[in-house]
C-alpha positions as CSV (number, residue, x, y, z in Angstrom):
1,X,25.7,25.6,-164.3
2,X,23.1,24.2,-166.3
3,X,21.8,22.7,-163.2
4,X,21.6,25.9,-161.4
5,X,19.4,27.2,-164.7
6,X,17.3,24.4,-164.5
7,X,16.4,25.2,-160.9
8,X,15.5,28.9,-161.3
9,X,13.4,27.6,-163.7
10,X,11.4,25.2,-162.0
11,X,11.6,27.7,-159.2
12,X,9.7,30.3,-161.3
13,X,7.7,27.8,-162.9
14,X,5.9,26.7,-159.1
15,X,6.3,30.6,-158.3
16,X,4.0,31.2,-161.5
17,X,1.7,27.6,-160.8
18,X,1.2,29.0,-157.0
19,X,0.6,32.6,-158.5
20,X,-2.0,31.2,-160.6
21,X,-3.7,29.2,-158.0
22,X,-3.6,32.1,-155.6
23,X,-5.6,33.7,-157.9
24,X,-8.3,31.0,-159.1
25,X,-8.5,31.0,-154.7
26,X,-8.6,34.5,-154.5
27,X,-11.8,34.4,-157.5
28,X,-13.5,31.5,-156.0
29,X,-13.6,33.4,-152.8
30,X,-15.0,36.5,-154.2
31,X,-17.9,35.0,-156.3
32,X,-18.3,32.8,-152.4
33,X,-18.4,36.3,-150.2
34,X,-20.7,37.6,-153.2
35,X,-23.0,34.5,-153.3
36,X,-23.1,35.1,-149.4
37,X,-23.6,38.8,-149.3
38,X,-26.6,38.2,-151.7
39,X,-28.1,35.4,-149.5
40,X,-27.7,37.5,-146.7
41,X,-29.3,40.3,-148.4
42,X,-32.4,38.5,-149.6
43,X,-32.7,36.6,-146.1
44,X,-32.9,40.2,-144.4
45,X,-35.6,41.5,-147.1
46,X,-37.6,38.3,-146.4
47,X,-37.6,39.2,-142.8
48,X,-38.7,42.3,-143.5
49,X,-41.2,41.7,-145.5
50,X,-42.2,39.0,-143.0
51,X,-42.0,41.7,-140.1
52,X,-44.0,44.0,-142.0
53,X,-46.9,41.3,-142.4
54,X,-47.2,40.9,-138.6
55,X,-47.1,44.6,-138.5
56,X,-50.1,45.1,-140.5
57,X,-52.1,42.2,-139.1
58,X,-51.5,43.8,-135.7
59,X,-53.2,46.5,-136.7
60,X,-55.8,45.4,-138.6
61,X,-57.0,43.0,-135.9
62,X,-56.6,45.9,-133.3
63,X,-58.6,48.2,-135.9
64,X,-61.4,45.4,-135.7
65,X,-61.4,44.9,-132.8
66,X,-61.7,49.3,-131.9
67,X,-64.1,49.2,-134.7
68,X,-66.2,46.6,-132.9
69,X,-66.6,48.5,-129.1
70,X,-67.3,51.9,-131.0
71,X,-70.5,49.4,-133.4
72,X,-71.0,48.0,-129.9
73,X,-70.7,51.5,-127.5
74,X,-73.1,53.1,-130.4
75,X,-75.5,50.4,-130.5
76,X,-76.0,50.1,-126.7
77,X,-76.6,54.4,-127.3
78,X,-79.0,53.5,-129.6
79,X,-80.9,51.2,-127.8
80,X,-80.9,54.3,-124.9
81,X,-82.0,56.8,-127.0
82,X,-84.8,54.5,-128.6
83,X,-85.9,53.8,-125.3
84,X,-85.7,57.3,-124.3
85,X,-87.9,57.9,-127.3
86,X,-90.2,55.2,-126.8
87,X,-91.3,56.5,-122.9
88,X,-91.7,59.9,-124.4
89,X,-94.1,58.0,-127.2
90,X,-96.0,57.4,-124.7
91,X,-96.6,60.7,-123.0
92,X,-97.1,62.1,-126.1
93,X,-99.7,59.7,-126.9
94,X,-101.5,60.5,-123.7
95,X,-100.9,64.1,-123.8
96,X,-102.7,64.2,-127.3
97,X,-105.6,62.1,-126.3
98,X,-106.0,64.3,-123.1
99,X,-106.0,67.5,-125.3
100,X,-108.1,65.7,-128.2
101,X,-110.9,65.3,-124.8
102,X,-110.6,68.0,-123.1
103,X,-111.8,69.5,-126.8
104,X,-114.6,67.3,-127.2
């Protein structure tokens, strides 16, 4: 009989070693699905962030280079109209010394 004892005894002994180490395993899996869920986390806000960079160097090199052909388009207008300007000088000049003659 006492050897039956002994036996539920060692029985529940392993039953409590196992129940134990089930639970250190079940712990060391939840701080490793934690770790993991944080690296995960962080990779995706570096990514982002990453993401976000190209974004806004997109557009800042497309906003150069728009700001460029409207200095460019208003310069070549400017060189028009000062041309423009620069005829009519001209005629103005020759209209005043006409009138300034036809006085004297």
């Amino acid at each position: 009989m006492q050897d039956v004892i002994d036996k539920i005894k060692d029985a529940e002994k392993q039953a409590e070693e196992q129940k134990l180490q089930a639970q250190k395993d079940a712990e060391r899996g939840a701080a490793q699905a934690k770790s993991h869920g944080k690296k995960l986390v962080e990779d995706t806000i570096a990514k982002a962030a990453e993401k976000s960079e190209a974004l806004v160097r997109q557009a800042e090199e497309k906003a150069q280079a728009l700001a460029a052909e409207k200095v460019a388009a208003a310069e070549k207008e400017a060189g028009q109209i000062l041309e423009i300007a620069e005829s009519r000088m001209d005629q103005a000049a020759r209209m005043i010394v006409e009138r300034i003659v036809d006085q004297i």
